[in-house]
TORSE-175704 format. One record per residue (C-alpha): x, y, z. Coordinates in steps of 0.1 Angstrom, whole numbers, plus 5000, padded with zeros to 4 digits. Each point is the difference from the previous one (the first is absolute). Layout:
# residues N
XYZ...
# end
This chain:
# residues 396
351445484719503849874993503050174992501050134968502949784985502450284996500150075033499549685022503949894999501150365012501649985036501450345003498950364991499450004962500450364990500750195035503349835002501050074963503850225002498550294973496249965011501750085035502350324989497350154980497749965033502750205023500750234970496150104997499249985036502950195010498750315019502350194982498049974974498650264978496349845002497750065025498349725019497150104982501150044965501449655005496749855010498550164973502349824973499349675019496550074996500250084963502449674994497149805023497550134974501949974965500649665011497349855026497949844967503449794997500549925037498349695015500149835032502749855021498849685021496550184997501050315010499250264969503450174995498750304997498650005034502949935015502350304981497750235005499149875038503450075007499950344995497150105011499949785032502950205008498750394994496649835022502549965028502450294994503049844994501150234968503149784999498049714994498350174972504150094981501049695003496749834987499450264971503849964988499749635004497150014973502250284979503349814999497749614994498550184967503350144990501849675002497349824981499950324974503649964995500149625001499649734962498749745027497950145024497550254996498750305025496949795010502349705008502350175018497150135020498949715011502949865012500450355021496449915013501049625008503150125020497550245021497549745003502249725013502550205019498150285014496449965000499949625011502649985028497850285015496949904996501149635011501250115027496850195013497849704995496750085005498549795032503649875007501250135033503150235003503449844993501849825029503449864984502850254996502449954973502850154991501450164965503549994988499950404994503650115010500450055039496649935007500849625003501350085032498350265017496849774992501749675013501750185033496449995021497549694994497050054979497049965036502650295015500050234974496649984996498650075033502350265001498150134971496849965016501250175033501050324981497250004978497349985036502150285013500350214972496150014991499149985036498749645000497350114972498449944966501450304978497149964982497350015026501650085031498549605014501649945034502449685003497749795020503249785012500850325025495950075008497950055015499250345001497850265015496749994990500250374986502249894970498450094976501949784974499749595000502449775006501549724975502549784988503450184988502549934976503250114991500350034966502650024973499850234973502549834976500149605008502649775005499649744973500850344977503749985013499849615003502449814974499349674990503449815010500349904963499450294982500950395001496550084982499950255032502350234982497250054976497450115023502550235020501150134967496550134993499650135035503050214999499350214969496150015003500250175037503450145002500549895034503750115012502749754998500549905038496049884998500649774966502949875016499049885031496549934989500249685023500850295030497150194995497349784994499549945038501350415011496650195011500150214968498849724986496749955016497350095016496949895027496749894985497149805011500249644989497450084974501550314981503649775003498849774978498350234976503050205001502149704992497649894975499950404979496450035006501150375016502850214998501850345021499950284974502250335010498650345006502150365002500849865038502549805008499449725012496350014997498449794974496049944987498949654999499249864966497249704994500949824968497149765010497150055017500350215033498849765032497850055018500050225033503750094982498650314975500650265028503849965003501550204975503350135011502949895014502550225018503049825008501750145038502649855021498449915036503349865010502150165029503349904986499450074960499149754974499950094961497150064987498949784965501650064972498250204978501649864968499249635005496650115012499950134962501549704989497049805016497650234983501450024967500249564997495750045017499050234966502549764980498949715007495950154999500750254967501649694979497849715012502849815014498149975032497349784986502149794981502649915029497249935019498949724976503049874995501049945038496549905007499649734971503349775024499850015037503150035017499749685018500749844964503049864988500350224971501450325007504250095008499949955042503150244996499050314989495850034993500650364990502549934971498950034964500449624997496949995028497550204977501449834971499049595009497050165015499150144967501049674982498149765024496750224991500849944963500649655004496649975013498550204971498949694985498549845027497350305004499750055038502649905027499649695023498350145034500649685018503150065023501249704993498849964967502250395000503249915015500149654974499950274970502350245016502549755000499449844963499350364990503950105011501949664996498650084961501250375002502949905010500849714976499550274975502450275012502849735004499649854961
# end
């Protein structure tokens, strides 16, 4: 696997950052529209067929997959705005191309697909890690006000605030299976339900809103946000503000937290607000098949806000994404083929573009060689002979 040589110097968004690419979007999108949501999916879906024997992959990731993932990740998880913004995305790409002597619909398309890929689907999926614990650093964004609201209480403050509300609001247990917080145990032997480890988690993650101190790539990713879930303006711009507020998590046993975190499962919405079925993408575990529902309630005496139910679509729509276009497996290889421990990723900013991107190199550099060194030694001396020659050849 390597990267295509059209695309390997890019830095920035390649097509979603193009001036008319960008009015045509708003001008399609706009729900003053004449189009429906679906008539507009349904000329996406008939520009994905006309062209898909033309599209091809993007660091290994069939284009295709991740066009039509996009749209249909977000109709899995109810996000209809989701589903606008990606179906106009995919109308206004084959328009440029139609109306372009240089580039043609399927090119266009592809570099649509690359923007999504590196600037949506990986910071997500990067920073859910499966088998990596939840994140621990807080960083803060340069998004407007939210620079100081983030910076005016330290990062172990807010967060244990965040985990106070959270035990309060869902009465100190799993959401999901009702497991008691065996911190505060023990209980009566008539409790019927068990007891367990609990975990607050986050529903959008911090290393979404983190900007690398040399870049402002994070405008990218926000960008996308904004128009694929319509979240009101006083949410985008204080993004850094609400990634530790309670309407931003939730309690779970330590064991659906990280298969949360890592999109094997998902909150899907019913007629009720606030009430949500829980969707396997994976295999169900075991002793887990029974818990079906989740009705969200506020066990709080004082009030605290119940999750939001937009960025619980959010998280459902980037779970079908990242399973519907094949992303999933693909990052997976790629973050697995370097450990972290090795010198050969950006220690700034592991969710950038650049991160998936020297990954993806590193693997083809090793193309030749057949298998990678299992040794860790023997792995850490190629890491570093690996990237000092990546990096030789991005400076000449």
């Amino acid at each position: 696997m390597s990267l295509d040589d059209d695309t390997s110097s890019a830095s920035t968004l390649t097509l979603l950052d193009d001036d008319a690419f960008k009015t045509g979007l708003l001008t399609v999108m706009s729900d003053a529209g004449p189009e429906t949501n679906g008539q507009l999916k349904r000329r996406a879906k008939a520009v994905l067929r006309e062209t898909e024997s033309m599209l091809t992959s993007v660091h290994g990731v069939k284009t295709f997959g991740i066009l039509d993932g996009m749209m249909e990740g977000a109709g899995e998880a109810g996000l209809s705005s989701g589903v606008r913004y990606a179906a106009a995305a995919i109308i206004v790409a084959d328009q440029k191309g139609r109306g372009s002597n240089l580039n043609s619909p399927a090119s266009e398309l592809t570099r649509l697909a690359q923007d999504w890929l590196l600037f949506f689907i990986w910071p997500f999926k990067k920073a859910y890690r499966a088998g990596h614990s939840p994140q621990s650093e807080f960083s803060t964004p340069t998004l407007h006000v939210s620079d100081v609201a983030a910076d005016a209480m330290p990062a172990t403050s807010r967060r244990s605030i965040f985990r106070n509300l959270i035990n309060e609001r869902d009465g100190d247990k799993c959401v999901v299976t009702g497991t008691l917080n065996i911190a505060n145990g023990p209980y009566p032997r008539t409790t019927e339900v068990g007891e367990g480890y609990l975990d607050a988690a986050h529903i959008l993650p911090r290393s979404i809103v983190h900007e690398h101190p040399r870049s402002n790539r994070i405008a990218g990713t926000i960008d996308i946000i904004k128009h694929y879930t319509k979240l009101p303006d006083e949410i985008m711009d204080d993004l850094a503000g609400i990634i530790d507020n309670p309407e931003n998590g939730m309690l779970l046993d330590i064991a659906l937290h990280r298969g949360f975190d890592s999109y094997r499962w998902c909150l899907h919405p019913t007629d009720v607000l606030h009430k949500y079925k829980v969707h396997w993408l994976r295999y169900v575990p075991l002793h887990k098949e029974n818990f079906t529902e989740v009705q969200f309630r506020d066990h709080s005496r004082d009030g605290v806000p119940l999750p939001n139910p937009t960025l619980i679509a959010l998280h459902s729509a980037v779970a079908h994404v990242l399973h519907i276009s094949g992303a999933a497996e693909v990052i997976d290889k790629v973050y697995d083929a370097f450990s972290d421990e090795g010198p050969t990723v950006p220690s700034g900013n592991r969710a950038s573009e650049d991160d998936f991107r020297i990954r993806l190199s590193l693997i083809g550099l090793t193309t030749n060689k057949h298998q990678l060194p299992t040794i860790p030694d023997e792995m850490h001396a190629f890491q570093s002979s690996a990237s000092n020659r990546l990096i030789s050849c991005h400076c000449h």
